[in-house]
C-alpha positions in Angstrom: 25.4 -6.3 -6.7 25.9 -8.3 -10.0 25.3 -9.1 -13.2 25.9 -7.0 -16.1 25.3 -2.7 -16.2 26.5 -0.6 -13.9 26.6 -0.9 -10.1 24.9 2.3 -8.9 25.0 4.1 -5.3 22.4 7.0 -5.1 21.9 9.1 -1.4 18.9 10.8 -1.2 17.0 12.4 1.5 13.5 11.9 2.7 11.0 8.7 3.1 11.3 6.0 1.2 8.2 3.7 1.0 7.8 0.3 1.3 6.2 0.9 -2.0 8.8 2.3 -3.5 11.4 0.3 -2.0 9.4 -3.3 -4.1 9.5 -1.0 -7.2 13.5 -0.4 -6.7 14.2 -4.4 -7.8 17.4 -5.2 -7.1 18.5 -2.3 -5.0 19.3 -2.6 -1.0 19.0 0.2 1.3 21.2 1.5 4.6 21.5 4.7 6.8 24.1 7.1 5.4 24.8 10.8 6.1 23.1 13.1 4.8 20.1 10.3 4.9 19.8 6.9 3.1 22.0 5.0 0.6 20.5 2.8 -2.0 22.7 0.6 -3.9 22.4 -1.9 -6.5 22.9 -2.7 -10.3 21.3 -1.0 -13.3 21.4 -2.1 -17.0 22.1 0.8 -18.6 21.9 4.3 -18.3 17.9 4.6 -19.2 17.6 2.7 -16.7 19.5 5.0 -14.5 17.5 7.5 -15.7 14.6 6.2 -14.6 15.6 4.8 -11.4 16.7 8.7 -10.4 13.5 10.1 -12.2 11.5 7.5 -9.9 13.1 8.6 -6.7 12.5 12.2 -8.0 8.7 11.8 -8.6 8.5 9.9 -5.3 9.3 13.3 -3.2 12.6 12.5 -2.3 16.1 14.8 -2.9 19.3 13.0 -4.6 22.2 14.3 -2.8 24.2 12.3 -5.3 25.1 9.1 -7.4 28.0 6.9 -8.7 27.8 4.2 -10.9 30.5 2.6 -12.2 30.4 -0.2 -15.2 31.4 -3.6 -13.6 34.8 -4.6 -13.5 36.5 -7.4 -11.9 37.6 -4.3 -9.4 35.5 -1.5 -9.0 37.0 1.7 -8.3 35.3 5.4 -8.0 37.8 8.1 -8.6 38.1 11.3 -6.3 36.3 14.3 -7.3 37.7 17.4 -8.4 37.2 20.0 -5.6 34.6 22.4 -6.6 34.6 25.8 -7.1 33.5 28.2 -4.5 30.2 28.8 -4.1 28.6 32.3 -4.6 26.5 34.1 -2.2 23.3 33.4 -4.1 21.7 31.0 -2.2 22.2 28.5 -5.3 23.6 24.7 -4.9 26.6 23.3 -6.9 26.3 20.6 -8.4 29.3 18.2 -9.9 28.5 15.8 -12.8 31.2 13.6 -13.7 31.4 11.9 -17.0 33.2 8.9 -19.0 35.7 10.3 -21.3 36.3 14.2 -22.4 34.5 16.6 -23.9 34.8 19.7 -26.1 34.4 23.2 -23.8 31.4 23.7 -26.0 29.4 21.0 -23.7 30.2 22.9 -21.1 29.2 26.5 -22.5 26.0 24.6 -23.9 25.0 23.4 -20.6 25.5 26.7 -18.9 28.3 25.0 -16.9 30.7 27.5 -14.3 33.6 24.8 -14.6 34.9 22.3 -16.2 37.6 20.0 -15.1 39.3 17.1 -17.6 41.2 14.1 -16.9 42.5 11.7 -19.1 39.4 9.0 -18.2 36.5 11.6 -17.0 35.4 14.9 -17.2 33.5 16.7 -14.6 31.2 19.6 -15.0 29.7 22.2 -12.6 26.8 23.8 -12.7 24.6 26.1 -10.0 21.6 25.0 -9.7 17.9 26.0 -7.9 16.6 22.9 -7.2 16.4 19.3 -8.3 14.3 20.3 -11.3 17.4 22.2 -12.7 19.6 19.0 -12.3 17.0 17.0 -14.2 17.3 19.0 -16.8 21.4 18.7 -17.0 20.7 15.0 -16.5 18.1 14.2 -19.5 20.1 16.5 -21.9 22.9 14.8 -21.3 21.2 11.4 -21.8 20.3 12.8 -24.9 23.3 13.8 -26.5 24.9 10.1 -25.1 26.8 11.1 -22.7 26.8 8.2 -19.6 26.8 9.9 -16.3 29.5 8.9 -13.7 28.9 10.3 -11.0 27.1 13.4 -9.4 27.4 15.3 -6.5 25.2 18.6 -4.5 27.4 20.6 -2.6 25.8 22.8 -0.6 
């Protein structure tokens, strides 16, 4: 990884193509648990966006992401420990963000915590499927906030 943007690591479950893989420019692939790990460098956000709605479109399930804006010394914070999950049936997922934001976000976004730091906030949010996530991820693309990292907990 290199370069300016943000170096990005992304598990997902399922096949990944050959095809797929040549479309991913600039992104290696290894075995990880709970199935592959992609890793690499985006330029921005968008692009993040894309790279996740890409993998999405292509069938398989993103288990989770970091990305981290270069530094001479990267460094990925622990996550807060999530909250217990209910008996629904329904996944958690953990979104962590640069910087903090007003409990409205979190009301907005039909989030079931929130936990603040001086550098990050995370947010959690019960979700059905990937479909629900995407829709936490592109609203918060839209109201500029830069995703950290994010997490399913199942």
């Amino acid at each position: 990884m290199g370069g300016e943007g943000e170096d990005v690591r992304i598990v997902v479950q399922g096949e990944l193509s050959a095809t797929l893989l040549t479309e991913l420019v600039g992104f290696g692939v290894r075995a990880a648990r709970p199935g592959l790990l992609l890793f690499g460098n985006t330029l921005d956000q968008a692009a993040l966006g894309g790279t996740l709605r890409r993998l999405h479109a292509a069938g398989l399930t993103i288990v989770a992401v970091e990305c981290q804006r270069q530094t001479p010394t990267p460094h990925f914070p622990a996550i807060p420990q999530p909250s217990p999950p209910d008996s629904s049936g329904d996944q958690v997922a953990q979104i962590e963000v640069a910087g903090t934001l007003p409990a409205a976000v979190g009301t907005l976004l039909d989030c079931i915590a929130l936990h603040e730091n001086p550098a990050t906030t995370t947010l959690e949010f019960r979700i059905l499927n990937d479909d629900d996530l995407f829709v936490v991820l592109d609203t918060l693309e839209e109201w500029g906030i830069g995703l950290r990292r994010m997490i399913k907990l199942t």
